[in-house]
C-alpha positions as semicolon CSV with decimal commas, in nm:
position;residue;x (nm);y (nm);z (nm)
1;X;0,000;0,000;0,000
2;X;0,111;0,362;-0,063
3;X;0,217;0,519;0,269
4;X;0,105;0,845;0,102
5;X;-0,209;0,768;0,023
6;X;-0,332;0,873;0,396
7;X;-0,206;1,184;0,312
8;X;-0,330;1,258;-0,006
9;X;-0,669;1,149;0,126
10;X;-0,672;1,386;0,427
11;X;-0,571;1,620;0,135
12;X;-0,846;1,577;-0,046
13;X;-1,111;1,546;0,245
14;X;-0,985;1,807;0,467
15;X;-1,197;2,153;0,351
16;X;-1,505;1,913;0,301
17;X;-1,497;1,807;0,646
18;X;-1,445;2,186;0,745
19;X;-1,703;2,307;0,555
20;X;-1,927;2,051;0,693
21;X;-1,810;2,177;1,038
22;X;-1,961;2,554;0,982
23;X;-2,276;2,688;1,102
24;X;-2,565;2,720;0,789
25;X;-2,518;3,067;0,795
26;X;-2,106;3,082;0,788
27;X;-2,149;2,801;0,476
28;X;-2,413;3,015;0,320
29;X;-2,221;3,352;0,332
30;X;-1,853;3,102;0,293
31;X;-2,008;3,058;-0,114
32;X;-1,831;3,404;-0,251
33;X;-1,916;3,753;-0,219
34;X;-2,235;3,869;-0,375
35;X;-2,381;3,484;-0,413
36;X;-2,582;3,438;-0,098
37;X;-2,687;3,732;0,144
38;X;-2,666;3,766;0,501
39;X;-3,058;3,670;0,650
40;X;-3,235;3,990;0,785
41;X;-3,270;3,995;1,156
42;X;-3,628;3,932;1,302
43;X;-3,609;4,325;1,415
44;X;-3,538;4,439;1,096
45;X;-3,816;4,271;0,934
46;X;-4,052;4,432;1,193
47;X;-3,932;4,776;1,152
48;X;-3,983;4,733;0,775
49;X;-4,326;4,573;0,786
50;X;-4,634;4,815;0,646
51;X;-4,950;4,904;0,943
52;X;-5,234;4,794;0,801
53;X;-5,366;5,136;0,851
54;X;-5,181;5,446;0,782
55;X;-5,188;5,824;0,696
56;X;-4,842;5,923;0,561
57;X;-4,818;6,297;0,473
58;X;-4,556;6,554;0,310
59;X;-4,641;6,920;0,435
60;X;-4,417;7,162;0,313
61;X;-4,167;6,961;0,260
62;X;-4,199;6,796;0,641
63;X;-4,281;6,419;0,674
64;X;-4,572;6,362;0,893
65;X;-4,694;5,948;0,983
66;X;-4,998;5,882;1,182
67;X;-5,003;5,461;1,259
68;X;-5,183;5,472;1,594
69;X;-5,536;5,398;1,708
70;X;-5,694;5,433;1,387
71;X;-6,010;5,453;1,220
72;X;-6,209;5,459;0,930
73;X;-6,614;5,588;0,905
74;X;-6,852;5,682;0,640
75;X;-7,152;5,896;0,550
76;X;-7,382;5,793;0,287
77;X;-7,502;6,116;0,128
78;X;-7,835;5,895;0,023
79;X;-7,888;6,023;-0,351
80;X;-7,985;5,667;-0,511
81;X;-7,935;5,834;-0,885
82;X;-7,591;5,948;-0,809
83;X;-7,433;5,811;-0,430
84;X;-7,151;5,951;-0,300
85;X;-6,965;5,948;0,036
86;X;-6,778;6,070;0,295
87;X;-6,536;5,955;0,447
88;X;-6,356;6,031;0,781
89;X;-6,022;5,907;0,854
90;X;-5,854;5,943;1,178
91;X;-5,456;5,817;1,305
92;X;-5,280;5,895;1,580
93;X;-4,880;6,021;1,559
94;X;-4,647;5,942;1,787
95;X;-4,290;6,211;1,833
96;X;-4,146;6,123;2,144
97;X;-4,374;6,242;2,478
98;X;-4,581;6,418;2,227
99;X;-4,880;6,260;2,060
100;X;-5,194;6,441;1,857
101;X;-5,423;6,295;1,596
102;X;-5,473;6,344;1,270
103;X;-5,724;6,350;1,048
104;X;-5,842;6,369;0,701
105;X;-6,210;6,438;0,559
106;X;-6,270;6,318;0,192
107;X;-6,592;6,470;0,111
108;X;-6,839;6,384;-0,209
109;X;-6,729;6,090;-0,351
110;X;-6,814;5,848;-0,596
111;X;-6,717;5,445;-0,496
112;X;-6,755;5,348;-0,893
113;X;-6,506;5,630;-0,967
114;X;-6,101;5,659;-0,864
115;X;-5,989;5,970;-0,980
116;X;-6,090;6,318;-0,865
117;X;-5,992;6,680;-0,921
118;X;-5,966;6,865;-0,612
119;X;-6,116;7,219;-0,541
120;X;-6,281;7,230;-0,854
121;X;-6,665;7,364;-0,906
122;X;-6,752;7,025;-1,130
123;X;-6,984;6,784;-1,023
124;X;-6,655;6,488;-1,049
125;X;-6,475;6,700;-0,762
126;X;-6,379;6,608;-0,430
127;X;-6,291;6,794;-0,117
128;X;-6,021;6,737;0,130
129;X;-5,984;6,836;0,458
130;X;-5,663;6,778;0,713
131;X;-5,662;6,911;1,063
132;X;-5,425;6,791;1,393
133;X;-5,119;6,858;1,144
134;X;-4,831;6,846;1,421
135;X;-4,696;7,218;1,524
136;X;-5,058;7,341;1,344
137;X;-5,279;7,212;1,649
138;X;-5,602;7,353;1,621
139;X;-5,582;7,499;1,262
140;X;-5,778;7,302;0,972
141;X;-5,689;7,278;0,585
142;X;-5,928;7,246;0,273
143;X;-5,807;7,191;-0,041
144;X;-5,840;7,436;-0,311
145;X;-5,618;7,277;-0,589
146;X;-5,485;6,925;-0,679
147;X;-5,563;6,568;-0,725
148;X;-5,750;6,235;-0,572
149;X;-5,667;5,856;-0,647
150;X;-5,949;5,657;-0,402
151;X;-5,983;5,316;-0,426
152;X;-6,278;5,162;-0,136
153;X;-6,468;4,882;-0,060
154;X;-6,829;4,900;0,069
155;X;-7,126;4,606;0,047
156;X;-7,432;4,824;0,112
157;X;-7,388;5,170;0,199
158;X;-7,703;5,181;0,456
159;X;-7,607;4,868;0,662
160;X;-7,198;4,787;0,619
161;X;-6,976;4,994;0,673
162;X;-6,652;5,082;0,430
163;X;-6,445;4,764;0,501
164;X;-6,089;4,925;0,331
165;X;-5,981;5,283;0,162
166;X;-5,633;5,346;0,034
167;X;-5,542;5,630;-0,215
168;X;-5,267;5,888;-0,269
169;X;-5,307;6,294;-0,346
170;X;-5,103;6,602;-0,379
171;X;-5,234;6,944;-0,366
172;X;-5,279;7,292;-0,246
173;X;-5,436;7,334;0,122
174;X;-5,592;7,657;0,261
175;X;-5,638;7,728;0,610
176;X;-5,990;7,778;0,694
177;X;-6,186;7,952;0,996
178;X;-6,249;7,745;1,269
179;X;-6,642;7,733;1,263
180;X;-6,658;7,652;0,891
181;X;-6,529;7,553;0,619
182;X;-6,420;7,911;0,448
183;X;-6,099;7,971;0,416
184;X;-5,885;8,252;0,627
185;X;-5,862;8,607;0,443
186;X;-5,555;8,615;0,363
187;X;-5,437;8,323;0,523
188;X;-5,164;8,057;0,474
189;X;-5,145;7,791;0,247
190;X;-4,964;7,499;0,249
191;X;-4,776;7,255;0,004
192;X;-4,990;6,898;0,088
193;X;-4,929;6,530;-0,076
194;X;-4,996;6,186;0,093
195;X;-5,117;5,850;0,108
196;X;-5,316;5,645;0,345
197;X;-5,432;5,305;0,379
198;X;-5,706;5,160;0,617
199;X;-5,792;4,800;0,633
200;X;-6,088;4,659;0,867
């Protein structure tokens, strides 16, 4: 017998058994650079994962995201020949110690239509209207130019409520008087776009 066939076989056998030796992750990752990535942490795939209800909002410029103890209602505006809604939908934000809620009025819609012009005087308009913006406590917004993309569910308008609403919209918001919808003489205006979602 060869006395360096031992040898050779250890040779042979040696990063097979090492290999075999590594935790499923260090093989995985042990394949070559760019060939098998690193798992993402339980955390991380938390942090990342969408609330099934949201209002996410860009006001002049400033991020604003309400997650928190939301909810989602509707008013049938009972015209048989031509029904339309409104919908209220409220979220909570959260910055540190300080909390406020949020909320945004989508008045005279249509459920068989998805796009709208906003703060237009044509029967296919819709209105929208924010208020509990964070550092604008108390003040309320209409809009007065813009956009609408509304997509929602709802079985009978008398009896079921609106089971899910998502949508997106980007416009021009006027402050209005706080016992009405009329805007402020004179008053500010603000840079609005956002999207929500709200799931039953």
């Amino acid at each position: 017998m060869n006395p360096c066939l031992p040898s050779r076989l250890f040779t042979v056998f040696a990063p097979v058994l090492v290999a075999c030796g590594q935790s499923p992750d260090a093989a995985e990752t042990s394949i070559g650079p760019g060939l098998a990535a690193a798992p993402t942490p339980p955390t991380a795939r938390a942090r990342e994962r969408t609330p099934r209800s949201r209002i996410e909002l860009t006001v002049d410029g400033q991020p604003v995201r309400a997650t928190v103890a939301t909810s989602l209602r509707h008013t049938y505006l009972h015209d048989p020949a031509d029904p339309r809604f409104d919908l209220e939908l409220t979220s909570s934000w959260l910055d540190g110690s300080t909390m406020g809620q949020l909320r945004l009025d989508i008045l005279q819609v249509a459920a068989a239509r998805h796009r709208f012009p906003l703060g237009d005087a044509a029967k296919e308009s819709a209105t929208l209207i924010l208020s509990g913006l964070p550092g604008l406590d108390g003040a309320r917004w209409r809009s007065v130019s813009g956009s609408l993309e509304l997509d929602f569910d709802i079985e009978d308008p008398r009896t079921h409520p609106v089971s899910r609403a998502s949508g997106t919209f980007d416009g021009l918001f006027q402050e209005l008087l706080p016992d009405g919808n009329t805007p402020v003489q004179g008053g500010r205006a603000l840079p609005v776009s956002g999207s929500f979602q709200f799931q039953r």
